[in-house]
N, CA and C of each residue as an Amber inpcrd file, in Angstrom:
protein
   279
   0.8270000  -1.1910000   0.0000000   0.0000000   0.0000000   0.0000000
   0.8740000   1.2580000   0.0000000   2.2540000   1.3910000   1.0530000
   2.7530000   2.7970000   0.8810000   3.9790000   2.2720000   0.2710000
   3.9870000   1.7160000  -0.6710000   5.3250000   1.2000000  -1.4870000
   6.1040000   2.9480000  -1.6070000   7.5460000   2.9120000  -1.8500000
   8.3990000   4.3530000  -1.7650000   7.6110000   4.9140000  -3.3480000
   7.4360000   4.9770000  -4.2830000   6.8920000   5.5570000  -4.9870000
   5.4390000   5.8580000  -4.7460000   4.6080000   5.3440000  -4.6000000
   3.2040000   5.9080000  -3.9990000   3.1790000   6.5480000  -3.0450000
   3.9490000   6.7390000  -2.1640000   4.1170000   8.1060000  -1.5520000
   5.0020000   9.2540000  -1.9810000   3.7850000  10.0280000  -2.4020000
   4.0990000  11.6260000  -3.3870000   4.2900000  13.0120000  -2.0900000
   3.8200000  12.7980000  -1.1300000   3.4060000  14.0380000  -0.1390000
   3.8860000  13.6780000   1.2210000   4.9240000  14.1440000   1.2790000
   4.8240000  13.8730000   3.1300000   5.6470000  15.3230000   4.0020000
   4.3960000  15.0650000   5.0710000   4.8330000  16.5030000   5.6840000
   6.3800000  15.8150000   6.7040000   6.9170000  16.6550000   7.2320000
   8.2230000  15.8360000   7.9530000   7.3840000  16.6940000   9.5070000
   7.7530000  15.8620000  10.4370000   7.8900000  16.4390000  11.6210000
   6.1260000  16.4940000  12.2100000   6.1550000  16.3990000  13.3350000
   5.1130000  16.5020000  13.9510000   4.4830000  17.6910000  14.8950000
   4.1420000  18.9300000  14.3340000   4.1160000  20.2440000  15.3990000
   5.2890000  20.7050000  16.0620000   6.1510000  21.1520000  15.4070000
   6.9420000  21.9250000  15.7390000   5.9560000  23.1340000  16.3340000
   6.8980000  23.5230000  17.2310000   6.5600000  24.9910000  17.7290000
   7.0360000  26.2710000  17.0550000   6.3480000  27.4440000  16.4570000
   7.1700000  28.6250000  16.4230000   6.1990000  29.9140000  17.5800000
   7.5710000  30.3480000  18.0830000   7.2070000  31.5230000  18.4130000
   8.1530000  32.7520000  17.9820000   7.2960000  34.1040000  18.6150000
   8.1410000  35.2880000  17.9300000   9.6190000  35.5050000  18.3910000
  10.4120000  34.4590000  19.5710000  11.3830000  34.7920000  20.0250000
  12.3400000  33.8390000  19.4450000  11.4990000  32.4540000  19.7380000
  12.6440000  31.1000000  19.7210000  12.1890000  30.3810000  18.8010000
  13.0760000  28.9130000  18.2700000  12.1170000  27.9770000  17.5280000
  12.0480000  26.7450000  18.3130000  11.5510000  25.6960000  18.7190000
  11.6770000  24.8980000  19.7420000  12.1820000  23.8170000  18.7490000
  13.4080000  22.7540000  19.5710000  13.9460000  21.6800000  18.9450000
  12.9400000  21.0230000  18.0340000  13.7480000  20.6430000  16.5280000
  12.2530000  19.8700000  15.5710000  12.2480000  18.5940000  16.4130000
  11.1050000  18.1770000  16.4060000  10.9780000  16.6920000  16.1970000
  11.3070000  16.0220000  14.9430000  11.9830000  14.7400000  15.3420000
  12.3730000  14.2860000  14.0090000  11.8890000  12.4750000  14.1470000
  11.6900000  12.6450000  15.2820000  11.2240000  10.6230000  15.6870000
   9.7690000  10.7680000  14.8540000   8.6780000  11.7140000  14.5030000
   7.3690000  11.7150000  14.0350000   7.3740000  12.0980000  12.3700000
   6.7440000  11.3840000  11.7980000   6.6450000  11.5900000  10.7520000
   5.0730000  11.4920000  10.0000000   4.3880000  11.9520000   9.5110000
   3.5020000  11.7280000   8.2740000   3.1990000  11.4380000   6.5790000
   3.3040000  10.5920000   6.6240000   3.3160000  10.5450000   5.4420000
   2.1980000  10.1850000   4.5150000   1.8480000  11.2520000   3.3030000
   0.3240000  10.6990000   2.7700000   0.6210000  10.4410000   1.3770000
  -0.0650000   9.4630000   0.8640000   0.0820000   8.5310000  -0.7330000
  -1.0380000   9.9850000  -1.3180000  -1.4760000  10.1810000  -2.3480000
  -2.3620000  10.5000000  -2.7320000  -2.7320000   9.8820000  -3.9290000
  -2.0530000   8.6570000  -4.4650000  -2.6820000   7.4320000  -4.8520000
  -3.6310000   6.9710000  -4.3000000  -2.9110000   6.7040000  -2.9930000
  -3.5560000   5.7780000  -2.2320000  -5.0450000   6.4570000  -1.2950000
  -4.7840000   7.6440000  -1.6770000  -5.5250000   8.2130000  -0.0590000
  -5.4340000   7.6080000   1.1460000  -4.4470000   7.9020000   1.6980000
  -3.8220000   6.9630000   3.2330000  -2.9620000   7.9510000   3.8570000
  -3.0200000   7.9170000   5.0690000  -2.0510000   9.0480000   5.7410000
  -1.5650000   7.7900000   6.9700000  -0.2200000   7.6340000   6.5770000
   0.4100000   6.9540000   7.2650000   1.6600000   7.7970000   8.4510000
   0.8480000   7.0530000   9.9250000   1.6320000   8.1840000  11.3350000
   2.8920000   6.7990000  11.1970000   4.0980000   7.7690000  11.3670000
   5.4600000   6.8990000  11.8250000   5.9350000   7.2060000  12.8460000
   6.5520000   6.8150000  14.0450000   7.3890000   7.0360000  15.1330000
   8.3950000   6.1310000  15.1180000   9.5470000   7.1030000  14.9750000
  11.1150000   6.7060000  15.1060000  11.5480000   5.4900000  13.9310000
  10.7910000   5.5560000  12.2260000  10.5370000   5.0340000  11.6270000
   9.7010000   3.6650000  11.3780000   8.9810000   3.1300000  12.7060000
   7.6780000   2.1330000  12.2850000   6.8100000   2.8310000  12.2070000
   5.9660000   2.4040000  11.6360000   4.4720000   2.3370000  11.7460000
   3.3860000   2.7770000  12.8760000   2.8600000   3.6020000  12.7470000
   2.0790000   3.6830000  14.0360000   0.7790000   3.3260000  14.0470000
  -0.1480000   3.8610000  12.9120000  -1.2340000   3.8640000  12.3400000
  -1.5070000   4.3770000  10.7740000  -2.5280000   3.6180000  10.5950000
  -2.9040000   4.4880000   8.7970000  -4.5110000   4.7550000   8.6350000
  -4.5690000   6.0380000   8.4640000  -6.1190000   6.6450000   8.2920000
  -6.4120000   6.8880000   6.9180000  -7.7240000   6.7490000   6.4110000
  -8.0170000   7.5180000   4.7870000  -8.2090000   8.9030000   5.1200000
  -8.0000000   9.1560000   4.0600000  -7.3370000  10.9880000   3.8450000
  -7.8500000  10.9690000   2.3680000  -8.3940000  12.4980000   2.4760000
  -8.8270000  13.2550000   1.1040000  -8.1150000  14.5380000   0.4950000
  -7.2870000  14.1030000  -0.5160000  -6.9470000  15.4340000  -1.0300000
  -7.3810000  15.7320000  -2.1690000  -7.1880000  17.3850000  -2.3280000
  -7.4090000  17.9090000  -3.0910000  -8.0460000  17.0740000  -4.3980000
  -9.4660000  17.7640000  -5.1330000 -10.4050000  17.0690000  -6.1600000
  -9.3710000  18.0430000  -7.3950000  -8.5690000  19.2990000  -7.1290000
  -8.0070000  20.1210000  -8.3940000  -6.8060000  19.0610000  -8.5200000
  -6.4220000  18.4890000  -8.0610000  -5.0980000  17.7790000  -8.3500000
  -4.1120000  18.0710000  -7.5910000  -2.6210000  17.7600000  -7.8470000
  -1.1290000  18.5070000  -7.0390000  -1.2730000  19.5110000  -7.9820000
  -0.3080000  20.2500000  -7.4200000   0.1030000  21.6200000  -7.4010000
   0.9410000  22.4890000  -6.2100000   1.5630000  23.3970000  -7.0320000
   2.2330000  24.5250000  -5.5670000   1.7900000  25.7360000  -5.8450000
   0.6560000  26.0350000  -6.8130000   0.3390000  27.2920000  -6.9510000
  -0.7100000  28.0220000  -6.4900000  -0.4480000  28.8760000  -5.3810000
  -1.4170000  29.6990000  -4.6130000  -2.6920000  30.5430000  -5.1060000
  -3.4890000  29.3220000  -4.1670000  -4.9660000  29.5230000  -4.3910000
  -5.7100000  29.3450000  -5.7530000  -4.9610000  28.3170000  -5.6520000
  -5.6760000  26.6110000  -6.8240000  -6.1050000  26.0630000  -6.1770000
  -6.1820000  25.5730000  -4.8430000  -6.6800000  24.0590000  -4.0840000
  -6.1780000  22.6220000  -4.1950000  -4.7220000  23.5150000  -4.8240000
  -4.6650000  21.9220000  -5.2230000  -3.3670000  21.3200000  -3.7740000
  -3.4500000  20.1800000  -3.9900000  -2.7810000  19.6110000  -3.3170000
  -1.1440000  19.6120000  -3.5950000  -0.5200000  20.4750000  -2.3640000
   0.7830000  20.4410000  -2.6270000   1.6790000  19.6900000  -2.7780000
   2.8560000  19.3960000  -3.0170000   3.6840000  18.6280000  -3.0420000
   4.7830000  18.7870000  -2.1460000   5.6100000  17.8580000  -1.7100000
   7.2410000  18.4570000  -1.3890000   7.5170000  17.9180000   0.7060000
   8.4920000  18.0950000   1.0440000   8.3080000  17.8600000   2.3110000
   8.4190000  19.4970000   3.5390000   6.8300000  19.1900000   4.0540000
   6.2490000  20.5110000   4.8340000   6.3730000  19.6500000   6.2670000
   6.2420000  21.2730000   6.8560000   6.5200000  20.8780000   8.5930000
   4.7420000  21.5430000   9.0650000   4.6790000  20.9190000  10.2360000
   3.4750000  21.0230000  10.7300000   3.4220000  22.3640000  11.6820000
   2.9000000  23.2420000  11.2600000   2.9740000  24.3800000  12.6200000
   2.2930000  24.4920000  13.2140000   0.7550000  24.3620000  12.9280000
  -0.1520000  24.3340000  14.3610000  -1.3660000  23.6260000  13.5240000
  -1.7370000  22.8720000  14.9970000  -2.7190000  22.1020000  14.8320000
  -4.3930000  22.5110000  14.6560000  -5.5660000  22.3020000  14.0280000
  -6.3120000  23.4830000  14.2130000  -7.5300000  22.1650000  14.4770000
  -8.9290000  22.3740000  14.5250000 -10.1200000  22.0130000  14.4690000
 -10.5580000  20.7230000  15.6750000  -9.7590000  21.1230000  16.6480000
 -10.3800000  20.2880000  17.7770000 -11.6800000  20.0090000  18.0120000
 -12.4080000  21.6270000  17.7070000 -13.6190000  21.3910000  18.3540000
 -14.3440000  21.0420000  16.5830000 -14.1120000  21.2760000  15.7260000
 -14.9960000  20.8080000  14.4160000 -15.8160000  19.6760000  14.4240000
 -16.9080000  19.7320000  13.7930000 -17.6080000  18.3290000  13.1860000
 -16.9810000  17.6160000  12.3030000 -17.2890000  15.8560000  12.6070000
 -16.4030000  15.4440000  11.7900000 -17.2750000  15.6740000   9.9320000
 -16.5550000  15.9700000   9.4090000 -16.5670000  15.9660000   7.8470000
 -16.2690000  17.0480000   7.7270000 -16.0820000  18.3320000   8.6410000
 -15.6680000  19.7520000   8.3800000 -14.4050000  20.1170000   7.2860000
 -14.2060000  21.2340000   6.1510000 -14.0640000  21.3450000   5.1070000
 -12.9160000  22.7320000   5.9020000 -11.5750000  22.7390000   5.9600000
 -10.7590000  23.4210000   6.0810000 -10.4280000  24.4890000   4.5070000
 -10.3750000  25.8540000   4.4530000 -10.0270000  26.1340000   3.8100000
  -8.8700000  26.9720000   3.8170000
């Protein structure tokens, strides 16, 4: 399922912190990684496996061009976490 080529997208790192003074040590034991073949978002810690959820990206396709919708590419870091309190099926834009 996440054979090294079917995974096109993976963010590195798990919530890093920024603030306006400091940057807090990255994490580097957490990883995410999502197929968008596959629609699968696979959690890693300290390179196994942790869990794998279905995931929806982008219906415009990949892309890196701002405010297309499309699904980016490349390896991104996580800066803050958002929609605790959301319903599930809620639509981030």
């Amino acid at each position: 399922m996440f054979r090294p080529l079917a995974v096109i997208f993976s963010l590195v790192s798990i919530a890093p912190v920024f603030s306006a003074t400091q940057l807090t040590q990255l994490d580097t034991a957490h990883r995410v990684v999502i197929s968008i073949r596959d629609q699968k978002l696979m959690l890693l810690e300290n390179g196994g496996r942790v869990a794998i959820y279905p995931v929806s990206t982008s219906k415009y396709g990949v892309g890196d061009f701002r405010g297309r919708m499309t699904t980016p590419l490349g390896y991104l870091m996580v800066a803050k976490k958002i929609g605790d309190n959301a319903p599930v099926g809620a639509v981030f834009h």
